[in-house]
N, C-alpha and C positions, 0 to 999 in steps of 0.2 A: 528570468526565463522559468516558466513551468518544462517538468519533465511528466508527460505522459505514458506509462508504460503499462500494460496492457499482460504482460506475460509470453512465452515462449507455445503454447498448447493452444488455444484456442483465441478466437476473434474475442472482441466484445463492441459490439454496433453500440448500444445502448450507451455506453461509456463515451467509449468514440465520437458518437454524435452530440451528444450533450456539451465534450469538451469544443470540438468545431462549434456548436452554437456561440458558447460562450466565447472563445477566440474573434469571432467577428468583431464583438463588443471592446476590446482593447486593444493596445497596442505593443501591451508585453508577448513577446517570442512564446509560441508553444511546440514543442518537441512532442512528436508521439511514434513511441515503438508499438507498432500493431500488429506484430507478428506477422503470421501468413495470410491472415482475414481480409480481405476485398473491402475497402472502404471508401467512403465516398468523402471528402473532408477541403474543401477549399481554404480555409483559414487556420488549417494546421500545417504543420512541416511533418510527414508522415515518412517514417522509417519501417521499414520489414524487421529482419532480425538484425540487431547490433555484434559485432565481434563486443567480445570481452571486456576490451581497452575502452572503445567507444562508449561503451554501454556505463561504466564506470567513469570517465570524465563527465559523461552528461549528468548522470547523476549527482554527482559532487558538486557540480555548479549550478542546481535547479537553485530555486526559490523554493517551490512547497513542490513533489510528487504526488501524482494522481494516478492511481494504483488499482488494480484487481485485488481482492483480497488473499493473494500470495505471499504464500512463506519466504520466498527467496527475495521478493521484494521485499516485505519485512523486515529482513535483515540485513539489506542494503542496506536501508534506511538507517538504520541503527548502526552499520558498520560505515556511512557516510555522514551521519549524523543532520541528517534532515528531514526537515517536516516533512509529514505523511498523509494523505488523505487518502481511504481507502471506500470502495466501490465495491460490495461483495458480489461476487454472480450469482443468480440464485434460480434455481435447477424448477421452479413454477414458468419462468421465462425463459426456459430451454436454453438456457446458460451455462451449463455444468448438468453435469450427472446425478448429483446431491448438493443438500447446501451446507457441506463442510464449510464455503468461504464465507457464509452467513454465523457458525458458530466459531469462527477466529473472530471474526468481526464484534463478535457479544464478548467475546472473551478479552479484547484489546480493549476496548470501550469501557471498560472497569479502569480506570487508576491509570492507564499510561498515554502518552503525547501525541499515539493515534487520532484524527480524528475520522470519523467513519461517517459516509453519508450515504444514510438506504434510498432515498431516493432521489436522481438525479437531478431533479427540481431544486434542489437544497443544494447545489454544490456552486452554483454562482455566489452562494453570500460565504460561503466556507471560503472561497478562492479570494474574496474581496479584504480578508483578514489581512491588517496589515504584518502581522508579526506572529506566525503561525508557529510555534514551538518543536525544535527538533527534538529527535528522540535525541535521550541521555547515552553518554556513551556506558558501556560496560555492563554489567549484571545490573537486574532490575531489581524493586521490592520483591517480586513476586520466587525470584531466585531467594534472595538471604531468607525469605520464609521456608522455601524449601529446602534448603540447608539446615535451617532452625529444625524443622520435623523431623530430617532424617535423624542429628544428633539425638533429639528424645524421642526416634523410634530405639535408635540404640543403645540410649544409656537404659532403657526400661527391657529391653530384650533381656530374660534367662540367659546367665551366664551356664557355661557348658565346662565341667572339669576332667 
């Protein structure tokens, strides 16, 4: 089972549509939480909002997530430990406001188990992966580096007597 989720704030057609395309094409279950956005989708199982519970058993049991580039989903993923594909919105195609989910998107795309696909064209051979990589549980590289710097910002910090 694919879990589709979309986010709590706003629609995203673009996503939405792309993933109904590709649903026609197989016969693995797609889940999509579409918030409150108006969609048009025949070959998904389209949810509005999930309660808590829901939204978390679905999760846990996906195959791969296919995501808005949301922080909360982020760390679903990381706190259910499964693959990620992430969708940023991007605020040129009146998606968002700005494209803050454009610069998570560059910034996961460095070194961890994200994969990120900028255009929807590309997410049929992402999905076709047979063995898509969960995220790792617990602190990342990118944590013990930041750990490491704060230690020698403070072992080099003026001592104060």
């Amino acid at each position: 089972m694919i879990f589709l989720t979309v986010g709590t704030q706003l629609g995203f057609p673009r996503l939405v549509e792309a993933m109904d395309a590709w649903a026609a094409t197989t016969s693995e279950e797609v889940i999509a939480q579409v918030g409150s956005g108006r969609v048009n989708c025949a070959n998904l199982a389209p949810r509005g909002m999930l309660p808590p519970a829901e939204f978390a058993e679905i999760f846990s049991r996906a195959r791969v997530v296919v995501a808005h580039a949301g922080i909360g989903t982020i760390l679903a993923a990381k706190r259910f430990r499964r693959p990620l594909i992430i969708v940023p919105r991007m605020a040129g195609l009146g998606e968002h406001r700005n494209d803050h989910q454009a610069a998570t998107a560059r910034t996961l795309e460095k070194g961890t188990a994200v994969r990120v696909c900028w255009e929807v064209a590309e997410l049929p051979a992402l999905l076709e992966e047979t063995a898509p990589e969960a995220l790792p549980e617990g602190p990342g590289a990118s944590h013990a580096a930041l750990i490491e710097g704060l230690k020698g910002f403070i072992a080099a910090a003026p001592r104060r007597r």
